[in-house]
N, C-alpha and C positions, 0 to 999 in steps of 0.2 A: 389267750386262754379260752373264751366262746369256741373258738372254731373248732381248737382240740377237744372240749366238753362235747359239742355236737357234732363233732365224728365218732369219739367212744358212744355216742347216743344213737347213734346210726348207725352203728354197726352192730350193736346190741339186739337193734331193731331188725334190722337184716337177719339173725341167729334168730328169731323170734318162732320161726317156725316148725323149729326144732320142739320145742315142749308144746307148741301149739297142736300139732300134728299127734302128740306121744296123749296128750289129753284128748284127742277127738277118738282116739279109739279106743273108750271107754264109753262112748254114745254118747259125748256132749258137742251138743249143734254147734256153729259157731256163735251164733248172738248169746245164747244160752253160759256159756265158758266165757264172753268177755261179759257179761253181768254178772258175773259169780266172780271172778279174778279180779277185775275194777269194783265191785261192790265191796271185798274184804275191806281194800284199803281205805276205800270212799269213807266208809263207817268209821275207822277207827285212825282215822285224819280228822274229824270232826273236832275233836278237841283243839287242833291247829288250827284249824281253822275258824272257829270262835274265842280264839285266843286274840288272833288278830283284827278280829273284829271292826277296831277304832283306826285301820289302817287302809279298808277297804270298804267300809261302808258309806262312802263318798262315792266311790265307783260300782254299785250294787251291780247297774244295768251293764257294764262290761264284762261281769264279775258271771252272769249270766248268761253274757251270749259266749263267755269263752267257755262256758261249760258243756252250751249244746253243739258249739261248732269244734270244741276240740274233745270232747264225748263222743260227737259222730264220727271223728275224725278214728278216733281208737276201736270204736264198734264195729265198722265197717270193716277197717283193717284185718281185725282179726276174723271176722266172717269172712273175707275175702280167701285169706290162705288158708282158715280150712274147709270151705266149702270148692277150692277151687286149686287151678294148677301152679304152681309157683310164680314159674317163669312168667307162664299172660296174667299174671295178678302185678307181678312188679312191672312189667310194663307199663301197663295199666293207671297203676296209681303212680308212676315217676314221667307223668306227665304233670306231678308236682313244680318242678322248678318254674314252667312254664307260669303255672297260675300266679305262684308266688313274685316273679318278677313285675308281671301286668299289674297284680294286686298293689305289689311295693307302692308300683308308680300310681297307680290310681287312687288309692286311699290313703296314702302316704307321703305323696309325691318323688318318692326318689328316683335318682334319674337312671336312668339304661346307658349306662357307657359301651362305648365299643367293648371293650372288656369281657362286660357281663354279658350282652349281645351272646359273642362268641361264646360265651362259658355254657351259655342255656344252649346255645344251636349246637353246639358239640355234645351236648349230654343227651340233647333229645335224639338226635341223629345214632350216639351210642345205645341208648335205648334200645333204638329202634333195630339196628344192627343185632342186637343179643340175643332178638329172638327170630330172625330170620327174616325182617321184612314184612311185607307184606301177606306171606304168609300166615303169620300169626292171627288175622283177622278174617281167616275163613268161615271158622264154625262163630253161628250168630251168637251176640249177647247173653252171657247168663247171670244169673243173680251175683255169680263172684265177681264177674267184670263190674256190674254196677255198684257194686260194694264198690272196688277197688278205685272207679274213677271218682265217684262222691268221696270217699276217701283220700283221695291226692288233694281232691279241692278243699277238706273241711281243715287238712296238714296244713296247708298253703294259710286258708282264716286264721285259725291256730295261729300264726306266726303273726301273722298281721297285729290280730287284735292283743299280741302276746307284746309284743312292740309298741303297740299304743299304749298299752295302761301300764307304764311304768311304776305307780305308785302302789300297784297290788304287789305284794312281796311274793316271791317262786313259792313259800309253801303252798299259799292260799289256792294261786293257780293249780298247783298240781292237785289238791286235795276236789278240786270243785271239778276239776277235767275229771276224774276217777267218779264221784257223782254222778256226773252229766252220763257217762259212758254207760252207767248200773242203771240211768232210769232208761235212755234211750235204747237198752236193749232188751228190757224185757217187750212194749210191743212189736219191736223185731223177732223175738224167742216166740209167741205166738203164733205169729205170720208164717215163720218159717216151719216151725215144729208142731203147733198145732198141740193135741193132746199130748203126743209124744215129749214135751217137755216136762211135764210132772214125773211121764216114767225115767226119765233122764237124771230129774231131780232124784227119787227117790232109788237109784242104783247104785248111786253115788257111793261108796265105801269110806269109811275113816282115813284109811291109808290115801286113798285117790285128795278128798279131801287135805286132808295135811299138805300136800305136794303144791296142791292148787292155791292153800294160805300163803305157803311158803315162796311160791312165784309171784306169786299178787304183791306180797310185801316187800319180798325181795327184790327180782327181777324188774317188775313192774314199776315199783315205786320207784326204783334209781333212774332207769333210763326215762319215765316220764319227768323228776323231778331235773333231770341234767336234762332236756330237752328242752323245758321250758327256762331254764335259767339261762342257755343260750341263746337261744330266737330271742328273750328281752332282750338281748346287748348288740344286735348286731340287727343290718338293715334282712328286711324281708327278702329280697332277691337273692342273698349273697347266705341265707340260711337255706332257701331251695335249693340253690348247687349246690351246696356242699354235702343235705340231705342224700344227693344220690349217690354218695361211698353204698349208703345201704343196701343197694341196688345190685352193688362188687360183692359186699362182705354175702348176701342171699344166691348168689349165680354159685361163690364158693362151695356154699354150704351142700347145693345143693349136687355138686361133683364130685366134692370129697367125701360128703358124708351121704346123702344121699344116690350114689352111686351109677347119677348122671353123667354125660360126657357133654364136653361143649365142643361145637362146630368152630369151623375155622374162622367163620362168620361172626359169632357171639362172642370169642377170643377177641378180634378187631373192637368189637364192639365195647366191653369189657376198659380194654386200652382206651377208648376214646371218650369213655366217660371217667376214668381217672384222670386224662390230662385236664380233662373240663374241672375235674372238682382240684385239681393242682390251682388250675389258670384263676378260678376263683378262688382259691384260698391264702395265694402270695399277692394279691391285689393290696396294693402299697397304700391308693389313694383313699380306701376303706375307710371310714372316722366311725369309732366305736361311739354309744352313748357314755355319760358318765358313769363314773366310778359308783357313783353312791345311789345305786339304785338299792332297792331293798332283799 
């Protein structure tokens, strides 16, 4: 069940940049729309979140760095795709698997099977094929690339430390990640927009508004609270591959509905990070945690 939760979570994820995009062209920055979309819910999680109180206040100090590193993680994210180009954004940040494998084993200790080995080199290599190579790394560094690759690495923490504190129950988690993300991005909304975010703030319409609750609580809330309920259950390498369906479901999105065409190159590509997220998803020798996590 983990694996199918965080596929529907990543694929979610992957569609994300459909209202992302539909909301930036109403003038809001990216930091600016993920502190406004993460702040609805943040706020009115609260009560969940001091409900549970007597469940997580043994783990405060986890409790907090999963806010700022899975806050940055969703901040970044979304500054990335809409200050920036799709495709070199998901590249970019699905250099994820990658972290999260290292991380597994280094903080974790789990071990790198042949298996998984092949599941990362195949995803990263698919990656890399989907947008052309080499090519893609022509024009220098811009604020979306670096959004995107802090972002792959704060996903990859996120997991880790989502893995480690099993005794904090998924509401808490998702309530304090939606937090972490509304504080961590207003001095991001500064940096970026400067004055221009207050005129941002105050153009805002009722209607724009409502839409923006409506994602936040809807949207938002689901695929981050199934994200984190499945990175608990399963080791941190084997949640990185499987993260990069998101990578399939965002190239789709962005051919069918977005009215792009893929190269014969990115098609390949495409394929070979499916077989990756296959090869790691029918992995036999897998051992979930228990059942009775919270």
């Amino acid at each position: 069940m983990p694996t199918w939760v965080l596929l529907f979570s990543a694929s979610m994820w992957g569609l994300s940049s459909l209202p992302l995009k539909a909301f930036a062209e109403y003038g809001l920055s990216g930091p600016l729309l993920a502190g406004l979309a993460f702040g609805f819910a943040g706020v009115l999680g609260l009560p969940l979140l001091l409900r549970e109180y007597t469940q997580w206040r043994r783990s405060l100090a986890m409790l907090v760095l999963l806010a700022l590193v899975g806050g940055w993680g969703n901040t970044a994210y979304v500054t990335a795709l809409v200050q920036g180009e799709v495709v070199r954004v998901m590249l970019l940040f699905y250099l994820l698997p990658a972290w999260s494998v290292l991380g597994g084993r280094i903080f974790l200790g789990e071990r790198i099977s042949l298996r998984r080995g092949s599941a990362v080199a195949l995803a990263m290599v698919g990656a890399f094929l989907v947008v052309g190579g080499f090519a893609a790394f022509d024009a220098p560094l811009s604020l979306a690339d670096v959004m995107a690759v802090t972002a792959g690495l704060a996903f990859a923490g996120n997991n880790i430390i989502a893995r480690q504190s099993q005794e904090i129950p998924t509401a808490s988690k998702t309530v304090v990640v939606f937090l972490g993300s509304a504080l961590l991005a207003m001095p991001l909304t500064l940096w970026v927009s400067g004055s221009d975010a207050a005129a941002g703030l105050l153009g805002l319409t009722p209607e724009v508004l409502g839409w923006l609750a409506a994602y936040s609580l809807g949207w938002l809330a689901l695929v981050t609270a199934t994200w984190q309920w499945s990175v608990s259950r399963m080791e941190a390498g084997r949640a990185g591959v499987l993260s990069i369906s998101e990578l399939v479901v965002a190239l789709l999105v962005a051919t069918l509905v977005g009215g792009e065409t893929m190269t014969l190159l990115e098609c390949v590509g495409a394929v070979v990070i499916a077989l990756a997220a296959i090869l790691e998803a029918t992995d036999s020798t897998v051992t979930s945690p228990p059942a009775t996590l919270p």
